[in-house]
C-alpha positions in Angstrom: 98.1 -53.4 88.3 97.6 -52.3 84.9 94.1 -54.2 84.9 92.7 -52.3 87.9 93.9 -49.2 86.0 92.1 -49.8 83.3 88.9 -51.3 85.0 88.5 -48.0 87.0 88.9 -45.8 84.3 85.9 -47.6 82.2 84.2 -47.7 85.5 84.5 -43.7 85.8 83.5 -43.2 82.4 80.6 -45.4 82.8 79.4 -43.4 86.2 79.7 -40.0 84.0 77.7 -41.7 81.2 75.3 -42.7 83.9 75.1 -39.0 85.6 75.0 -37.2 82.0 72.4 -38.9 80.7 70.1 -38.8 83.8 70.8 -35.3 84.0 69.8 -34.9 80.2 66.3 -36.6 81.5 65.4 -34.8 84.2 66.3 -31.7 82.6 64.1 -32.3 79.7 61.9 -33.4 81.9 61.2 -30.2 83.7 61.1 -27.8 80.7 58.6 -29.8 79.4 56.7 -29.8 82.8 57.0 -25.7 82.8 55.1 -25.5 79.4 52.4 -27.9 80.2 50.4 -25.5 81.6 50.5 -22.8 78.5 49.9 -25.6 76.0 46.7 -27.1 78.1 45.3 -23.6 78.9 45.8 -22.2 75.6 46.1 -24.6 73.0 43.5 -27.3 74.6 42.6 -30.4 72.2 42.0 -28.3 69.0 43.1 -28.2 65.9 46.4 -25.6 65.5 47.3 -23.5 62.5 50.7 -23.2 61.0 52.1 -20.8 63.1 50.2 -21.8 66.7 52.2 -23.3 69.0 55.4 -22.7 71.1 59.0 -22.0 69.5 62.5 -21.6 70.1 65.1 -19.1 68.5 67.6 -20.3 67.1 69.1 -17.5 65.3 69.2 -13.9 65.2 71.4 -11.4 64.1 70.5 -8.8 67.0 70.0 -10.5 69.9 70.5 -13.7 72.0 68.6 -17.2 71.0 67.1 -19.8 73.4 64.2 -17.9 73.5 60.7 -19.3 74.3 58.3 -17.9 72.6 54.5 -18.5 71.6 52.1 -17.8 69.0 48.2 -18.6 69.7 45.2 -17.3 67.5 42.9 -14.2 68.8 40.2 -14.1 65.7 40.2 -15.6 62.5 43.7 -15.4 61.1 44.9 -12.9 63.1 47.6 -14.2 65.8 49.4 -12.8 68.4 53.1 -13.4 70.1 54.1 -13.6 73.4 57.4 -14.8 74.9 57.1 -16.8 77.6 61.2 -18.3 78.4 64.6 -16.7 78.6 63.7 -13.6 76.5 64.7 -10.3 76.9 60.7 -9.2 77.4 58.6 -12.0 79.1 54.5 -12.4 79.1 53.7 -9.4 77.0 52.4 -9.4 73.5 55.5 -8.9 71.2 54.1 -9.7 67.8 50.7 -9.4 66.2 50.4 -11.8 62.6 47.9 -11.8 60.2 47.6 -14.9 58.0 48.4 -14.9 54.5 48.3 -18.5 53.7 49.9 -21.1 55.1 53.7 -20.5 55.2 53.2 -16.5 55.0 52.1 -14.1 57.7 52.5 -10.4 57.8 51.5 -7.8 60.6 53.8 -6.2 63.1 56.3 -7.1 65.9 58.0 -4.9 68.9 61.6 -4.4 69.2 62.9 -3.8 72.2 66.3 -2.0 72.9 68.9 -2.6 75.8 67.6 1.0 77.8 63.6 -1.3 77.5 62.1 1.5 75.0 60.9 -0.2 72.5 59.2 1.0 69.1 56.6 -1.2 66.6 57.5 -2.2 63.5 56.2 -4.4 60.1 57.1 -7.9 59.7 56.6 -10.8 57.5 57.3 -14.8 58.6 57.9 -17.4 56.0 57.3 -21.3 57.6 59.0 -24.1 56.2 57.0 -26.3 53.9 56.8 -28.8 56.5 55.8 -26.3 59.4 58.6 -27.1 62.0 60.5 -23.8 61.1 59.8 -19.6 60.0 62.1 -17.2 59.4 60.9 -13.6 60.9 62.2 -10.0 59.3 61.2 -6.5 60.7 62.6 -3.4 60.3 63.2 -0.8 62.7 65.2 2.3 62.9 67.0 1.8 59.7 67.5 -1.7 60.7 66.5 -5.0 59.7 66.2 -7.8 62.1 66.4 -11.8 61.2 65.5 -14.5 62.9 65.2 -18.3 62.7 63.0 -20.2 65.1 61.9 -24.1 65.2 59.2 -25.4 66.5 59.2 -26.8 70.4 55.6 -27.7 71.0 54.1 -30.2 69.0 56.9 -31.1 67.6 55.1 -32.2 64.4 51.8 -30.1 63.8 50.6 -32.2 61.2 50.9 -35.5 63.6 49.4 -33.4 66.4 46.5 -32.1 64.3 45.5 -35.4 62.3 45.7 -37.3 66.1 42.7 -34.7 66.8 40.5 -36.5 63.4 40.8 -39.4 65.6 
C-alpha cells in the first residue's frame, strides 16, 4: 500500500514537471513570435549600435517593470524610444538619445503621469561594459526617475553583430 502511495505521488510530480515545463516553452515561445516582426522590419540584417535593440525593465523606482520597450536609430547617433509591450504608453516615441560614446547617451525622455498628461524631460543612459544592461535617469517635476533595463533582443549584441562580418 505504501508503494502505490509513493509511486503516485512521484508520478504527480512528474506530470507537473511535465506541464510546467511545456508551458515555460510555449510561452517563450510566443513572446518571441510577437517581436519577430519589430526585429525583421526594423532591425533587418544590419549591424546594431549599443543601445539598438529591444529591452526589458527591470527596475524602476516610479513605476511598474516588465516593460517592452525598443530603441532603433533615426540619423547618425541620434535614436529614438518606443515601447512596444506591457507599458503604461504603447507605440509612441517615448525617448529621443543622442550618442555620446558607447556606454553614454544623453537627450530627452517623456514621463507620463497616472491622469496620461505627460511632460518632456532630460535624460542620460549609462550601458554596461558588456552592452546587455543601461541604467536611465530623468528628471521631471522636482523628481528624479531610475531605471534598470536588460537587454531582450539579441541577447548578445556583440555575437549578433560579428555573425553579420560573416
Amino acid at each position: 500500500m505504501y508503494a502505490k502511495f509513493t509511486n503516485l505521488i512521484i508520478m504527480k510530480s512528474f506530470i507537473k514537471i511535465i506541464i510546467i515545463a511545456m508551458s515555460f516553452f510555449y510561452l517563450n515561445s510566443l513572446f518571441s513570435f510577437e517581436f519577430e516582426d519589430i526585429v525583421k522590419k526594423t532591425f533587418s540584417d544590419r549591424k546594431l549600435d549599443s543601445i539598438e535593440g529591444l529591452w526589458k525593465k527591470t527596475y524602476a523606482n516610479q513605476g511598474s517593470t516588465g516593460c517592452i520597450t525598443m530603441f532603433y536609430k533615426t540619423k547618425e547617433n541620434l535614436f529614438n524610444q518606443i515601447h512596444v509591450y506591457s507599458c503604461f504608453v504603447i507605440d509612441k516615441v517615448t525617448g529621443k538619445q543622442k550618442k555620446i560614446d558607447e556606454n553614454n547617451y544623453e537627450g530627452e525622455n517623456a514621463i507620463y503621469y497616472y491622469d496620461r498628461n505627460s511632460t518632456w524631460s532630460p535624460s542620460s543612459i549609462k550601458i554596461s561594459e558588456n552592452l546587455n544592461s543601461f541604467s536611465i535617469t530623468h528628471q521631471g517635476n522636482g523628481n528624479t526617475f531610475t531605471e534598470n533595463w536588460t537587454r531582450f533582443w539579441p541577447n548578445d549584441l556583440k555575437k549578433y553583430n560579428e555573425n553579420l562580418d560573416n
